[in-house]
C-alpha positions, 0 to 999 in steps of 0.5 A, spaced: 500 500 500 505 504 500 507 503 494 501 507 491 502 513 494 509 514 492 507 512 485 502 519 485 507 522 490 511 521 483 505 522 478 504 530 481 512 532 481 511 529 474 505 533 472 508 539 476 514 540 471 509 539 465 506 545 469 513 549 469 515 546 462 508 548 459 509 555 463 516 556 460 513 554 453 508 559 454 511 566 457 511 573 454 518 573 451 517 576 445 523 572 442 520 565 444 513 566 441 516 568 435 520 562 435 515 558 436 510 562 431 515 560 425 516 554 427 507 552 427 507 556 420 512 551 417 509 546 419 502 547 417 505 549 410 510 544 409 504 538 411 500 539 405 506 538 400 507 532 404 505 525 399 498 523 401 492 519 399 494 517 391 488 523 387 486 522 380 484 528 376 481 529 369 482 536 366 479 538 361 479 545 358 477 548 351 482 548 345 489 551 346 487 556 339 492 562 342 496 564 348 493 563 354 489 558 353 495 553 351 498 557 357 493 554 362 494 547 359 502 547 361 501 550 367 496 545 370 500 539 367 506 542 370 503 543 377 500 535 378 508 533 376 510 536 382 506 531 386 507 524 388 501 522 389 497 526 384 495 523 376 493 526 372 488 524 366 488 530 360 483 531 355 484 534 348 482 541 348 476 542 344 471 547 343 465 543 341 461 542 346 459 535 346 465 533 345 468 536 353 462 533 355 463 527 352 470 528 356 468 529 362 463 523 362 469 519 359 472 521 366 466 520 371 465 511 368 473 511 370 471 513 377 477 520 377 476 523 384 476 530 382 475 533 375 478 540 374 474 543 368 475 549 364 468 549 360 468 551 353 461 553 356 459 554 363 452 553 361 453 548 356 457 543 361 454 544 367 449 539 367 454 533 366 459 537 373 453 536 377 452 529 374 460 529 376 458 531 383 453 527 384 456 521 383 462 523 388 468 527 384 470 533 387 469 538 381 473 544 380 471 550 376 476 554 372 475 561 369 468 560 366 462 559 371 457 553 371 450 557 373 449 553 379 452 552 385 451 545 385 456 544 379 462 544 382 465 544 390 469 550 389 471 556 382 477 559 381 476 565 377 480 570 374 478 578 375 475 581 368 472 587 372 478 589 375 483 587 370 477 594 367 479 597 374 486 596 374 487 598 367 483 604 368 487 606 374 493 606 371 491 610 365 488 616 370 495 616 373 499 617 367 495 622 364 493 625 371 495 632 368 490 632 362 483 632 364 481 633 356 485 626 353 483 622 349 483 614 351 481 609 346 479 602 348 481 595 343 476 590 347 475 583 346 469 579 343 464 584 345 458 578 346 462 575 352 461 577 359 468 577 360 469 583 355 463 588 358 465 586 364 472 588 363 469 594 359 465 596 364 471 596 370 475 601 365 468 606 365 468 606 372 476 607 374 476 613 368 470 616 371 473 616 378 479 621 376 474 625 370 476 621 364 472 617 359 473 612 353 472 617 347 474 611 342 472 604 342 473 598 336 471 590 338 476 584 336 476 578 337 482 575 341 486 574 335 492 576 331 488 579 325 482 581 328 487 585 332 489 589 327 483 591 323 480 594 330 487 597 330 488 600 324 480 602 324 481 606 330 486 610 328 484 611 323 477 615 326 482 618 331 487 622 330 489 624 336 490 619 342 494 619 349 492 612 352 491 606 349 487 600 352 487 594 349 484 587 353 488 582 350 495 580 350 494 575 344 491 580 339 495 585 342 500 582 336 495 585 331 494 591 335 501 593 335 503 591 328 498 596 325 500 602 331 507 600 327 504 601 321 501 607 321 507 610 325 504 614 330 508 614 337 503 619 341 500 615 345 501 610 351 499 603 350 496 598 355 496 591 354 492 585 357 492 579 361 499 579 361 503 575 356 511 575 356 513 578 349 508 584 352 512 583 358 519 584 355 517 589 351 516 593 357 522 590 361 526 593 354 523 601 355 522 601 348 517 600 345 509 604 346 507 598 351 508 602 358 504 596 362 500 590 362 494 588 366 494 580 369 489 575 367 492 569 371 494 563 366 495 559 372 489 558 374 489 550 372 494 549 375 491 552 382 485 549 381 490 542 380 493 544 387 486 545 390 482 538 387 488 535 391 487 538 398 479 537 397 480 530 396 486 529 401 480 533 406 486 538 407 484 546 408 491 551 404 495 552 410 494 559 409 488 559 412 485 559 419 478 555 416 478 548 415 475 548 408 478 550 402 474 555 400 469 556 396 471 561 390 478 563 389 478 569 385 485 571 382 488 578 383 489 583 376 495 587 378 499 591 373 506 590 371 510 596 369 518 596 367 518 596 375 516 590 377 515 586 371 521 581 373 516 579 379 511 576 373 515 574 367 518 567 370 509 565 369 507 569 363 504 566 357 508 566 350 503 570 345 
């Protein structure tokens, strides 16, 4: 019997210096917390890196017709080779609709546990992700919205509006001492969401600082149609003072008519951030003073969160458990003084 009482006499020394350790630990010595701080934070970001449950993922996405599009394709393939326990299946891009629908259906017998899509039409495809989800798989959608909130566990976008707002900013800053200039404005596909949302950021952001779009011309996303809606422009325009076009892809066109033409008075804007655009920037030599990102990587991070949502893992950035429900991408502006940040990422146009 008195062996008990020794063993708790024991138990209480032990618990007391936990107590003191835990005390110790706890202090209010500024360099012990953030030590420990560092240390909690490496470990919560480096576990979600760490292998885990094998994760196959179909990706489909539209055909890679120009720059970006193909961008989106290397960037997600890229991604999933950095992971042991992921696989990836890849679809050929198509833009039929049947097609990608035929694809994600194809991934859905095969059992995948997530699929990352990238509708060619969100309406069009949203019936077979909700078929998707039903059946189990994780959905993941990219750039273009399904319309319902069933289709997909969670969406990454990018910022249409504040690329506008972004490109409109920047203008009113370079042109801040002339209240009367002149900005032209080249837009994309004028029937798609994507292109009135764009245009309308670019209002409201020259509003704000007294200017407005005096000229404007449609394109179509491409080299040629680029450089008709150019030259048009200039044409109706004999003097201008800053230049927004929306699309690094059919900037190529734009830029080969302002050539053309020989005129040198204007500031040129560029969108969605292709790398060619980049060096131009970089050199100092060209019109081009700026672009504004629409992120290529958005296949890739939706790679990335296919993985953690079937790995039931939360980005380890964040407090909350559960991956989010929609990532929206940022639309910064690069100019000569950043564009290094941004050029190792960018797409060739």
């Amino acid at each position: 019997m008195s062996v008990r009482p020794a063993r708790s006499m024991i138990s209480v020394a032990i618990a007391g210096l936990g107590v003191l350790a835990l005390a110790a630990c706890t202090s209010n010595t500024p360099k012990a917390e953030e030590s420990n701080g560092t240390a909690t934070q490496a470990v919560a970001a480096g576990k979600n890196d760490e292998p885990g449950k094998k994760v196959r993922i179909g990706f489909s996405a539209p055909a890679a017709d120009h720059g970006w599009m193909g961008s989106i394709t290397k960037a997600t393939q890229a991604e999933a080779k950095k992971y042991s326990d992921v696989e990836l299946l890849v679809a050929e891009g198509t833009n039929d609709v049947n097609l990608q629908i035929s694809q994600v259906e194809t991934f859905i017998n095969q059992k995948v546990d997530a699929i990352v899509l990238l509708p060619f039409d969100g309406a069009a495809l949203t019936p077979v992700a909700i078929k998707a989800m039903e059946a189990g798989i994780t959905v993941v959608n990219v750039d273009r919205e399904f319309d319902s909130p069933f289709a997909a566990r969670t969406t990454v976008l990018g910022d249409n509006h504040g690329m506008g707002v972004s490109a409109g900013t920047y203008v009113c800053q370079q042109l801040k001492d002339k209240k009367d200039a002149v900005v032209a404005e080249i837009a994309g596909i004028d029937s798609l969401p994507l292109t009135q949302d764009r245009s309308r950021g670019f209002k409201e952001a020259l509003a704000d600082c007294g200017l407005k779009v005096s000229n404007r011309v449609a394109a179509e996303f491409t080299v040629e149609s680029g450089e008709k809606a150019a030259a048009n422009l200039l044409q109706a325009a004999p003097k201008i003072d800053a230049i927004w076009n929306h699309d690094d892809d059919q900037g190529v066109g734009v830029m080969a008519a302002i050539k053309n033409s020989g005129r040198k008075e204007f500031l040129v804007v560029g969108g969605a951030g292709s790398a060619n655009v980049m060096r131009d920037i970089k050199s100092g030599n060209s019109l081009l003073k700026a672009t504004v990102i629409y992120p290529s990587t958005q296949g890739a991070d939706g790679v990335r969160l296919a993985r953690l949502l079937v790995q039931k893992k939360a980005l380890g950035d964040l407090v909350e458990v559960e991956v989010p429900r929609k990532v929206q991408l940022y639309a910064p502006v690069v100019t000569k003084d950043n564009v290094d940040q941004y050029l190792p990422t960018a797409f060739e146009s």
